[in-house]
Structure formats: structure tokens, C-alpha cells
C-alpha positions, 0 to 999 in steps of 0.5 A: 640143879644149881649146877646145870643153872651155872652151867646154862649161864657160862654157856649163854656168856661165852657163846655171845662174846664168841658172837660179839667178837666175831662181828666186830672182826667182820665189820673191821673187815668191811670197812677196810674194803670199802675204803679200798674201793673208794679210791678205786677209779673206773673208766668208760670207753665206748667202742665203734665200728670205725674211728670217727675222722680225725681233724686237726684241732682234735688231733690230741684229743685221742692221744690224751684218751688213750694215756687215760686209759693206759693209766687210769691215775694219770687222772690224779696228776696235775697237767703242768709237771713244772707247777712245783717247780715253779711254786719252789722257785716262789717260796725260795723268793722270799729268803732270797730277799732275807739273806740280801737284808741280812747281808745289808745289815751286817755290812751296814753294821761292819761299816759303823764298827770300822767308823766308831774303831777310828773315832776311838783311834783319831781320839787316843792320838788326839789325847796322846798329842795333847799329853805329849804337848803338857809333858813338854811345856812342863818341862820347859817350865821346870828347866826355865824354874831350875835354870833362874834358881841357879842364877839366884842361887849363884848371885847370892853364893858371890854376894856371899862370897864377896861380904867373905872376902871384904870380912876376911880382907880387914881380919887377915893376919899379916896385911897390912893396908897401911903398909909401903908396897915396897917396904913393911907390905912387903915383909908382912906379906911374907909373913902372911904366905904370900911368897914373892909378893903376890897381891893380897886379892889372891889369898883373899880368894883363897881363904874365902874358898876354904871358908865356904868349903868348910862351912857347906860341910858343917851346914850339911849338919845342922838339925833345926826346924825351919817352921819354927822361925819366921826371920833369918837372923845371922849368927856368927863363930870363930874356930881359934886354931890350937896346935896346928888344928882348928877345934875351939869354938867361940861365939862372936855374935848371936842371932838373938834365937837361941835355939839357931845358935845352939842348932849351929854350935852343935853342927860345928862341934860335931864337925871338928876338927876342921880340915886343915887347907892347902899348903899350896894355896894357903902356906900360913893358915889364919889363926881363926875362922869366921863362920857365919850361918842363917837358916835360910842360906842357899 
């Protein structure tokens, strides 16, 4: 009994889903071709016995129906074939108008980069000339400073040498001022190298020259701080000549600082023995050298 109950059931659902599927199938197919016949077009054409007579303004009239007829669709297409052409031409106006702007801008910006490219370039030579000018006036300011401390300097190396040689002058053996030129001055010459008898100025000359050589070798020795002292105190030795070589140091005067002294005294020392002079210029050397020395000497 249950079972043919189950079975009516499964009978009833299978029979109304075989019915809903089929009618679904059928009204897809309907609206399929209702939409089909919706852009179907229909013409009317009436006919006559005899075409009516023509006329000139309604020479084309007949031509026209007779396209439409031909071709039921031509109804669909616009008349004016050129109209989107012509809307073409229209949207294309527009970017025409664009790319011109576009074009403008880019040249305007060209133009202030090429303007600002020379502002920087007319500045660099500006500054360029500006540097050129500096470095020039500095150096004519360093030749003019170097060219007033050579004259300075050389002002005061023949100052120097002068006080040498008036010093040199009155402590040289074997002159003397007192002397007959031509009698006991002219032996003492001798005596004193002077052969022939040369005038005294001569080896004056000389002797300054070899002093000064000797005291720029022992100067280049001499270790001593110059912020240390304020003044520029002399301080005066004599190197006595034993045996041919001049090597014993005597101090003649002090420069009242001690420590200037010593600084000389050790430059001196470690600059023996001196260096004999020129047989050729001095034949008869002096028995000692007067050195004197100031911290601030050129």
C-alpha cells in the first residue's frame, strides 16, 4: 500500500516538472520571435491602372519610392551620408585646438629654459671675471709687498754691512790710520795682504763679505723663540783663530738675556770650525771674527 502511495508521488512530481520545463521552453521561444518580428518593417504600395502624370517638382518623389521599396531598411538610414563625416571633422576640432595649446606651451617653456640657460651662463662669466680681477689685484699687492720687503731688507743688509765694515775697519790688523801712505802704511799694508798696496777700503770690503757669509750659516742655526722676547737686544762674540782654524769662542758683549746668548753660543759651537776665507781675496786672514747677532735680523 505505501509503495503505490510513493509511487503515485514520484509519478505527480516527475509528470509536473516535465510540464513546467517544457512551457518554460516554449515561452523563451515566443519571446524570441516576437522580438524578431518587432524590427520587421512592412511596406504598403498601392497600385493603378496608370502611373498618375509626372511633374517636375515631383520627379524624384518616384525614384525615392522605388529605393524604399527595393530596400525596405534604407527607411533606417539617415539621408545625409556626409553627416558623420562631418560630426567626425567637429569632435576632431577640439584636439586640434589642444595640440596647438600644447604646442604653445612647450615652445613658451623652450624659450624661458633657453632664457634662464643664459642668465646662469652671463652670471658664471660675471663671477669668472670678478675672480680673474681679485686674483690679479692680489697679486700685484703680493709683488708690490715682496718688492718694498726686498728694498727694506737690502737697506738694512748695507746698513748692516757698513756699521761691518767701519767695525772691521778700526779692529783690522795690520792698518794703520796713522800711518805715512808712503812709508810704515805701506809696509803695514803689506803685512796685512794687501799686496802692492791696494787701499784699505778693498779688504775692508772683502773681510765684511766673509763675516756676513759666515754669520748667515751660523743664523740658519740658531733655535730660539721669538715670542718669548719682546726687544731686539745684540749680542756680540769673537771666534779667535788657533792653528790656522777659527774655533774658540769668546763672548764680547752680552744682550742682557740669557737665554739669546746661550741660543747663539750653541749655534756658533755647532757651526765650528768656521770656514777658512779666500786666499785670493784675503791672503792674511784676521786673527778673530767679530759676530754680532739680534733675534729680529733679516
Amino acid at each position: 500500500m505505501s509503495n503505490n502511495i510513493y509511487n503515485n508521488i514520484s509519478l505527480f512530481l516527475g509528470t509536473a516538472l516535465s510540464v513546467a520545463l517544457h512551457s518554460a521552453v516554449i515561452f523563451l521561444i515566443y519571446a524570441y520571435i516576437q522580438r524578431n518580428e518587432d524590427k520587421v518593417i512592412y511596406v504598403q504600395a498601392e497600385l493603378w491602372s496608370a502611373l498618375p502624370p509626372e511633374s517636375k517638382d515631383s520627379s524624384s518623389v518616384p525614384n525615392e519610392l522605388s529605393r524604399e521599396i527595393e530596400n525596405p531598411l534604407i527607411r533606417n538610414t539617415p539621408k545625409n551620408s556626409n553627416t558623420l563625416m562631418d560630426e567626425g571633422k567637429k569632435s576632431d576640432a577640439p584636439d586640434d585646438i589642444g595640440l596647438a595649446k600644447e604646442k604653445e606651451r612647450k615652445e613658451k617653456l623652450a624659450k624661458e629654459k633657453e632664457r634662464k640657460e643664459k642668465l646662469a651662463k652671463e652670471k658664471e662669466r660675471k663671477e669668472k671675471l670678478a675672480k680673474e680681477k681679485e686674483r690679479k689685484e692680489k697679486l700685484a699687492k703680493e709683488k708690490e709687498r715682496k718688492e718694498k720687503l726686498a728694498k727694506e731688507k737690502a737697506k738694512l743688509i748695507a746698513s748692516q754691512r757698513q756699521s761691518e765694515m767701519a767695525r772691521l775697519k778700526n779692529s783690522l790688523p795690520g792698518i794703520d790710520k796713522s800711518s805715512n801712505k808712503y812709508s810704515e802704511g805701506r809696509s803695514n799694508a803689506t803685512l796685512a795682504g794687501l799686496i802692492g798696496g791696494s787701499d784699505d777700503g778693498q779688504r775692508v770690503g772683502e773681510l765684511a763679505d766673509y763675516a756676513e757669509k759666515i754669520k748667515s750659516k751660523i743664523k740658519r742655526k740658531i733655535v730660539f723663540n721669538l715670542d718669548k722676547i719682546k726687544t731686539n737686544p745684540n749680542v756680540v762674540f769673537s771666534v779667535l783663530r788657533e792653528n790656522r782654524v777659527y774655533s774658540k769662542i769668546e763672548l764680547r758683549k752680552s744682550s742682557g738675556n740669557l737665554k739669546w746668548d746661550s741660543a747663539v753660543r750653541a749655534a756658533i759651537r755647532e757651526s765650528l770650525p768656521l770656514p777658512p776665507p779666500s786666499q785670493t781675496e784675503i791672503p792674511v786672514p784676521p786673527k778673530e771674527l767679530i759676530l754680532s747677532f739680534r733675534p729680529r735680523d733679516k
